[in-house]
N, C-alpha and C positions, 0 to 999 in steps of 0.2 A: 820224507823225513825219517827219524828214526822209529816212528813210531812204526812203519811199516818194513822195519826190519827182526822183530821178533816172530815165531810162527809158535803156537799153540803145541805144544811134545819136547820142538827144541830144547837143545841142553846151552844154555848162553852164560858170559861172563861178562859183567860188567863192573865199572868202578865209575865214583863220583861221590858227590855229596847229596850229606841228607839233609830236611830241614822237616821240623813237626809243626805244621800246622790246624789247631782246632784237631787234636786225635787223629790227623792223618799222617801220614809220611809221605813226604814228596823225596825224591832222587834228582837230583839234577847230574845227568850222565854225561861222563867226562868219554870215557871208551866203554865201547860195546864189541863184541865177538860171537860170533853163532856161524859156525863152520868156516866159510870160507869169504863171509860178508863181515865187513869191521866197520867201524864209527871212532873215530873221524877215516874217511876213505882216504886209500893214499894219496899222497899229493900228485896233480899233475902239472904238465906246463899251463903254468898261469901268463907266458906272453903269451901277444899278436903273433901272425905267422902271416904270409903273404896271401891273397886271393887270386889268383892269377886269370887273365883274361878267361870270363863264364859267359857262354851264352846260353839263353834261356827269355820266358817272358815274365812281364808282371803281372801279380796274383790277385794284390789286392793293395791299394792306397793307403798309408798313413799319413795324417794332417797334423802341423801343428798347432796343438787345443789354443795356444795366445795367437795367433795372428792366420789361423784359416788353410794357411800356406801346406802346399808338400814338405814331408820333412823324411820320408820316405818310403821304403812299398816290400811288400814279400817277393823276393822273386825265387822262380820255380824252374832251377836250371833244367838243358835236356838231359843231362844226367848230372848226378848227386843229390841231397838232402835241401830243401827249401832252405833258405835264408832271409833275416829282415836285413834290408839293403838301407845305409843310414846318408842321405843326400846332404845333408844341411839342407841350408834353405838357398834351392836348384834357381837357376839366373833365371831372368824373362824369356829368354830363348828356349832353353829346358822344356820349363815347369811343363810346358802346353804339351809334348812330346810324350808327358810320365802318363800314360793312361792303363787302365785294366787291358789284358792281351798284348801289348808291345813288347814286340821282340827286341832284345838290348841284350848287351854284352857288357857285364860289371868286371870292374877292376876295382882291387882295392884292398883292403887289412883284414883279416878275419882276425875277430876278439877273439882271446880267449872265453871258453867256456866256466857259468858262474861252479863254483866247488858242489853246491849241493841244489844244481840248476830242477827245478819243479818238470813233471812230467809233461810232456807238450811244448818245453820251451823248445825255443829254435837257437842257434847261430847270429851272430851279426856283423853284418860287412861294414866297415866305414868306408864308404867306395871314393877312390880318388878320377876316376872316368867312365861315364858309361857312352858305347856307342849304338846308336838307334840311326839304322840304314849304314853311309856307310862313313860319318859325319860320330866322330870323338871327342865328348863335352868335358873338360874339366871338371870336376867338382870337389867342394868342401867348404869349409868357414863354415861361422854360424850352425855347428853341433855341439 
């Protein structure tokens, strides 16, 4: 957030509103500047873009908290940035296939990334087929 874009010597410029409360003054910061870091950051592309067939395996399982079910899993391609892989809810055929270690190859939409996305976030795919061996499962609905 902005708050860790000030440093302690910096020479910075900001604008926004003030509000007094109780002897204090609060800013509510519209823009900030301090060299070569700004607030609001410049815009980027906020679509989708394609994900094109990734192989890699799965990391670790995501459950949907209402109904138990997979809803979908981290996968950790053999090269690029981890991603949460977003299944809907994977047919009876699937689900049994989605396990921790399975190698699979996702296809699918890469979201754009959030504007002022938290340190540690990832990516996310809404996968249209993953193929596990050498057998290509549709997926989607129900996301």
């Amino acid at each position: 957030g902005i708050g860790t874009l000030g440093v302690l010597g910096n020479s910075i410029t900001f604008s926004g509103t003030t509000q007094t409360l109780t002897g204090i003054v609060a800013v509510n910061v519209t823009n900030f500047t301090n060299g070569t870091i700004t607030y609001p950051p410049a815009t980027t592309s906020t679509k989708p873009s394609a994900y094109p067939a990734t192989t890699g395996s799965i990391t670790q399982l995501n459950y949907n908290p209402e109904n138990g079910a997979i809803g979908g899993f981290v996968f950790t391609p053999t090269t690029g940035p981890k991603v949460f892989v977003d299944t809907g809810t994977p047919s009876a055929t699937l689900a049994p296939l989605l396990t921790v270690g399975a190698s699979v190859t996702v296809t699918g939409t890469l979201e754009a990334p959030a504007v002022c996305a938290a340190t540690g976030t990832i990516s996310e795919v809404d996968a249209s087929s993953l193929t596990i061996g050498s057998t290509a499962y549709p997926v989607g609905g129900n996301r």
